[in-house]
C-alpha positions as CSV (number, residue, x, y, z in Angstrom):
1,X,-35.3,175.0,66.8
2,X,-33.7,174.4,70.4
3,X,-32.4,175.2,73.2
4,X,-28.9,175.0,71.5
5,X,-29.4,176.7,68.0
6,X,-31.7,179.0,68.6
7,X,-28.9,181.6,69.7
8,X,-25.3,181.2,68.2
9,X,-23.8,183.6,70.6
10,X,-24.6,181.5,73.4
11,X,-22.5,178.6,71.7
12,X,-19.6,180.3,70.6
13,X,-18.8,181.9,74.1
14,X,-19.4,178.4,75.6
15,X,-16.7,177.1,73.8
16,X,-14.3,180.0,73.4
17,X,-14.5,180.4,77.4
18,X,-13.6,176.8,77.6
19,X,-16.2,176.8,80.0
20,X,-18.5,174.2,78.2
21,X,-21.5,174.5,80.8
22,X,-24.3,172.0,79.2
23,X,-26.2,172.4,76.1
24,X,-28.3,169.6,75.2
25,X,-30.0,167.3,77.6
26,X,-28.2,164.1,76.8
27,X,-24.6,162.9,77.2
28,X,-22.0,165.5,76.4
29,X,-22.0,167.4,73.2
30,X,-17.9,168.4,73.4
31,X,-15.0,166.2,71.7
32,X,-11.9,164.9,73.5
33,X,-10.3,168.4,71.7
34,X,-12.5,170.8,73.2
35,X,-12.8,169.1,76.4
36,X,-9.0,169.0,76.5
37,X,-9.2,172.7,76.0
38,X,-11.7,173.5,78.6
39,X,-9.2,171.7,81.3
40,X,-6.5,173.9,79.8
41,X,-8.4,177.2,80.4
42,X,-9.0,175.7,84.3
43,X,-5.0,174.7,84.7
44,X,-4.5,178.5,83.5
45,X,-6.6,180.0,85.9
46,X,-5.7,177.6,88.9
47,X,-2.3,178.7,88.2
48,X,-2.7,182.2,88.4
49,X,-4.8,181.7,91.6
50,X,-2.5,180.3,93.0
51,X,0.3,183.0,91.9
52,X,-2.1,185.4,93.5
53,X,-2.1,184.3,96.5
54,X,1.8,184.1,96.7
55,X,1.8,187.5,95.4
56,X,-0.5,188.3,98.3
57,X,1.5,186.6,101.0
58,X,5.0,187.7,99.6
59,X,4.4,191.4,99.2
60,X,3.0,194.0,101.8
61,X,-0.6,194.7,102.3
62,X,-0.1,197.5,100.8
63,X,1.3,196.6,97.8
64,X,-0.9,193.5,97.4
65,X,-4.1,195.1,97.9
66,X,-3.1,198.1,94.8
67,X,-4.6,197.8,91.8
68,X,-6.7,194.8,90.5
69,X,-5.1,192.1,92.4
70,X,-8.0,191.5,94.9
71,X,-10.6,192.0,92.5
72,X,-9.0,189.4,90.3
73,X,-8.9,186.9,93.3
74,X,-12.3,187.4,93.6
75,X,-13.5,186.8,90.2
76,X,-11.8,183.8,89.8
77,X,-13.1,182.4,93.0
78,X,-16.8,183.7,91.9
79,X,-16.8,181.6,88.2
80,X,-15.2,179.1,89.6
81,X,-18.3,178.4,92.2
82,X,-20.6,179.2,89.4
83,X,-19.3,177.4,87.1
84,X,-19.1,174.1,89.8
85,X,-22.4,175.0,90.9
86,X,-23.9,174.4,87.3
87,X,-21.9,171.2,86.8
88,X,-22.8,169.5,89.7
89,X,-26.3,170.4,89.2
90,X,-26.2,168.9,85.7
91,X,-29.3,166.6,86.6
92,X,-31.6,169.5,87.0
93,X,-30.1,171.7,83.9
94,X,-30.7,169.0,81.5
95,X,-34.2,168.6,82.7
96,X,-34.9,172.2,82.3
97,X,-33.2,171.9,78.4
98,X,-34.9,169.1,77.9
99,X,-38.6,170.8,78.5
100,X,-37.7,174.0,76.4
101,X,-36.4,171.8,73.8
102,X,-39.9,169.7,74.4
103,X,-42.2,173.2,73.8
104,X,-40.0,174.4,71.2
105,X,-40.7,171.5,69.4
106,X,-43.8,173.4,68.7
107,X,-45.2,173.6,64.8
108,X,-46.1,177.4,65.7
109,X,-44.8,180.3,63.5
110,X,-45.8,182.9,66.7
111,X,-43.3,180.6,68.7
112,X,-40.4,181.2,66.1
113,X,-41.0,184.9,66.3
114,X,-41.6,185.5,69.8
115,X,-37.9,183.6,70.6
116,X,-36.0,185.5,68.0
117,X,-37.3,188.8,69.2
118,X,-36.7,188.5,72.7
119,X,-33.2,186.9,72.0
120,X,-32.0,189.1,69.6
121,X,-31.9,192.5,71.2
122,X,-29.6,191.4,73.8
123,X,-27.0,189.9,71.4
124,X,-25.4,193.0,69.9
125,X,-24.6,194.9,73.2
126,X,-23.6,191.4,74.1
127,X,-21.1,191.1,71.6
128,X,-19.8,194.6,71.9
129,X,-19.2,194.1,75.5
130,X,-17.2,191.1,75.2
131,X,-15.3,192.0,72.6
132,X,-14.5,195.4,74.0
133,X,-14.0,194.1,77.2
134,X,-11.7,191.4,76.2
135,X,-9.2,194.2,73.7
136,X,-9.1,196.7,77.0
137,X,-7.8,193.9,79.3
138,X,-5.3,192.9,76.9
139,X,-4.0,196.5,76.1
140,X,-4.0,197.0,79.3
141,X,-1.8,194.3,80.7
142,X,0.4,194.4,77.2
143,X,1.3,198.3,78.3
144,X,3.1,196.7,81.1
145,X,5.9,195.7,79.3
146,X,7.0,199.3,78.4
147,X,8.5,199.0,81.4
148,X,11.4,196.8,80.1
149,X,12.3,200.1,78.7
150,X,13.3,201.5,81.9
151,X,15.3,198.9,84.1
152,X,16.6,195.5,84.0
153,X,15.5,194.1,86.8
154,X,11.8,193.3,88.0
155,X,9.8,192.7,91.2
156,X,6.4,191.4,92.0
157,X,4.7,194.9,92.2
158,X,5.8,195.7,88.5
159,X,3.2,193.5,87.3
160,X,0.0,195.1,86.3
161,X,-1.3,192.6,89.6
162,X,1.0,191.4,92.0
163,X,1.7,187.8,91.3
164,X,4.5,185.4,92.0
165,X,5.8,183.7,89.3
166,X,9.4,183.3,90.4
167,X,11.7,184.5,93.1
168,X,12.7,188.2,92.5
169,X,14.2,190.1,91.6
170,X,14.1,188.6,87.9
171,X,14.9,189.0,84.7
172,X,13.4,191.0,81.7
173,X,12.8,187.9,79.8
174,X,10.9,186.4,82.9
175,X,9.0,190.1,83.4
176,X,7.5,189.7,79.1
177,X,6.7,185.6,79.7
178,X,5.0,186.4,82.9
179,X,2.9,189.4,81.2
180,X,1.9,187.4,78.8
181,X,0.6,184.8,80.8
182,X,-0.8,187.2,83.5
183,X,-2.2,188.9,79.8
184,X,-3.8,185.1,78.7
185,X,-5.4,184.3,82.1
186,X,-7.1,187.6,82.2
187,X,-8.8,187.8,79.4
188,X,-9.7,184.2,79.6
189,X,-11.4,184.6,82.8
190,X,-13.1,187.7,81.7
191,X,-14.6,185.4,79.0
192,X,-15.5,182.8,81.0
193,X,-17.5,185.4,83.2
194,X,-19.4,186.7,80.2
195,X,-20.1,182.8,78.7
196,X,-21.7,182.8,82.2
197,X,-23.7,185.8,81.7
198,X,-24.8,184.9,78.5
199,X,-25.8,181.7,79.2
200,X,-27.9,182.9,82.4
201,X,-29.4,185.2,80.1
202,X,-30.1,183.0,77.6
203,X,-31.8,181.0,80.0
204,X,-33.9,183.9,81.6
205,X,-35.1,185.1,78.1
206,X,-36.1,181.7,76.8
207,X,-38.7,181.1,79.7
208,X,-39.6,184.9,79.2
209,X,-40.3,183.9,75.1
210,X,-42.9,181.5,76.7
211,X,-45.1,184.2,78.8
212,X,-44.9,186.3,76.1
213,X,-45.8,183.7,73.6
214,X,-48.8,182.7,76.1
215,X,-50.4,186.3,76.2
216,X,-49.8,186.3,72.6
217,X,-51.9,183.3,71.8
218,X,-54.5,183.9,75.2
219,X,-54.9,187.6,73.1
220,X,-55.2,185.4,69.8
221,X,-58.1,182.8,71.7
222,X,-59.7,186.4,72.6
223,X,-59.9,188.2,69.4
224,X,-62.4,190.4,68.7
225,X,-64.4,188.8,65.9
226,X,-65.3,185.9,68.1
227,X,-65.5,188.4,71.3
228,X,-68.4,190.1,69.2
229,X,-69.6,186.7,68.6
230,X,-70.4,186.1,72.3
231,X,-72.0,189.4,73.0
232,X,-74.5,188.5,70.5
233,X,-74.9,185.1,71.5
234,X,-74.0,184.1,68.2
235,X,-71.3,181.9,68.4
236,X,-71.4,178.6,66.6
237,X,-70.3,175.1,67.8
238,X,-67.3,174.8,65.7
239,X,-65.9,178.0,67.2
240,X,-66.9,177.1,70.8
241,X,-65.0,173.8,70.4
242,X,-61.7,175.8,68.8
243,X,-61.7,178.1,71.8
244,X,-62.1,175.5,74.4
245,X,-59.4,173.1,73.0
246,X,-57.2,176.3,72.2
247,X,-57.5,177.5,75.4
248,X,-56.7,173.7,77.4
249,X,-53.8,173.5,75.5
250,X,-52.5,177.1,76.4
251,X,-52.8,175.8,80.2
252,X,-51.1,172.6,79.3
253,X,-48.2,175.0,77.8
254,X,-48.6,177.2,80.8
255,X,-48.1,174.5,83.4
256,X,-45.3,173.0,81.7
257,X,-43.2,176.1,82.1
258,X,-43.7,176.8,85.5
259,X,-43.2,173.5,86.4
């Protein structure tokens, strides 16, 4: 058990984003495939930033402000400073993996129980709301080309977002390639912001698995048959000893994660 495996959902998002935000503590765990994919995902979304704010400075303020076009810019900006964020801390992240990886290392069935139950909860609404999410954007940009339908020629503002792909007004065929690749970045940068959701998640309830799993075994220390051993002042050496030792290594554990 890891930081890694412990939650597949975390994984799978990391790579299907194309984000690949760090996993293990040492070297890089992508291939030259995956890492080509992941610069891919970045020349997509680079692209459409930068159609954005053509669309932006081609149209009116009217126009250009309508619909999800600024919101869009926004979120594209926001994973991309996340995203860069977490790489260029990498140092720091793979410290941090490292020392969960170091006290899940632990030969404790309470610690393999207390993970799973705080991760799993959180996976299934997880998974419902990027799938969902991901099917809405792309029947929602993918009604767009009903349009072609109704006139020949096409403009900026007929996209679902105002973007400039090519001079207008243009062509049908140009309208359909241009949905489809407004249609592709979308959703692709809708997953990259859940990847980073999950994996910030992730992070928050693997360091809340070890407070619980420290009140679990400070509760276990404290149990009542040897609590009714010390009220009568009957406790023997052995269990003195067990207690003591249990109890130094819970503060060992304890100061390891809030270090």
């Amino acid at each position: 058990m890891d930081f890694r495996n412990v939650n597949p959902l975390n994984i799978h998002s990391n790579y299907l984003s194309g984000n690949l935000l760090p996993l293990t503590p040492c070297g890089s765990q992508y291939s030259t495939a995956w890492k080509l994919y992941g610069i891919l995902t970045w020349l997509i979304q680079i692209a459409q930033l930068c159609s954005l704010i053509a669309g932006i400075l081609l149209t009116s303020q009217e126009e250009a402000f309508q619909g999800g076009t600024l919101i869009n810019l926004v979120l594209i900006i926001e994973v991309l400073f996340i995203v860069r964020q977490i790489q260029s801390h990498r140092k720091l992240v793979d410290q941090l993996i490292q020392k969960l990886n170091d006290i899940l290392q632990i030969k404790d069935d309470n610690m393999k129980y207390i993970v799973s139950t705080t991760l799993k909860p959180m996976n299934t609404p997880l998974k419902y709301y990027v799938v969902a999410g991901a099917v809405s954007l792309a029947v929602w940009f993918a009604l767009g080309l009903l349009l072609i339908f109704e006139k020949d020629t096409f403009f900026y503002e007929d996209f679902k977002m105002v973007v400039a792909l090519s001079k207008q007004p243009f062509s049908a065929r140009t309208f359909i390639l241009g949905t489809f690749l407004i249609l592709i970045s979308n959703v692709h940068i809708f997953l990259k912001k859940c990847n980073l959701y999950i994996y910030m998640i992730h992070f928050a309830l693997m360091i809340t698995a070890q407070y619980r799993y420290t009140g679990k075994k400070l509760a276990m220390i404290f149990r009542e048959p040897y609590v009714e051993q010390c009220k009568n002042g009957q406790v023997s050496f052995e269990a003195d000893q067990w207690a003591n030792d249990a109890i130094k290594a819970l503060c060992r554990h304890h100061t390891t994660i809030v270090r």
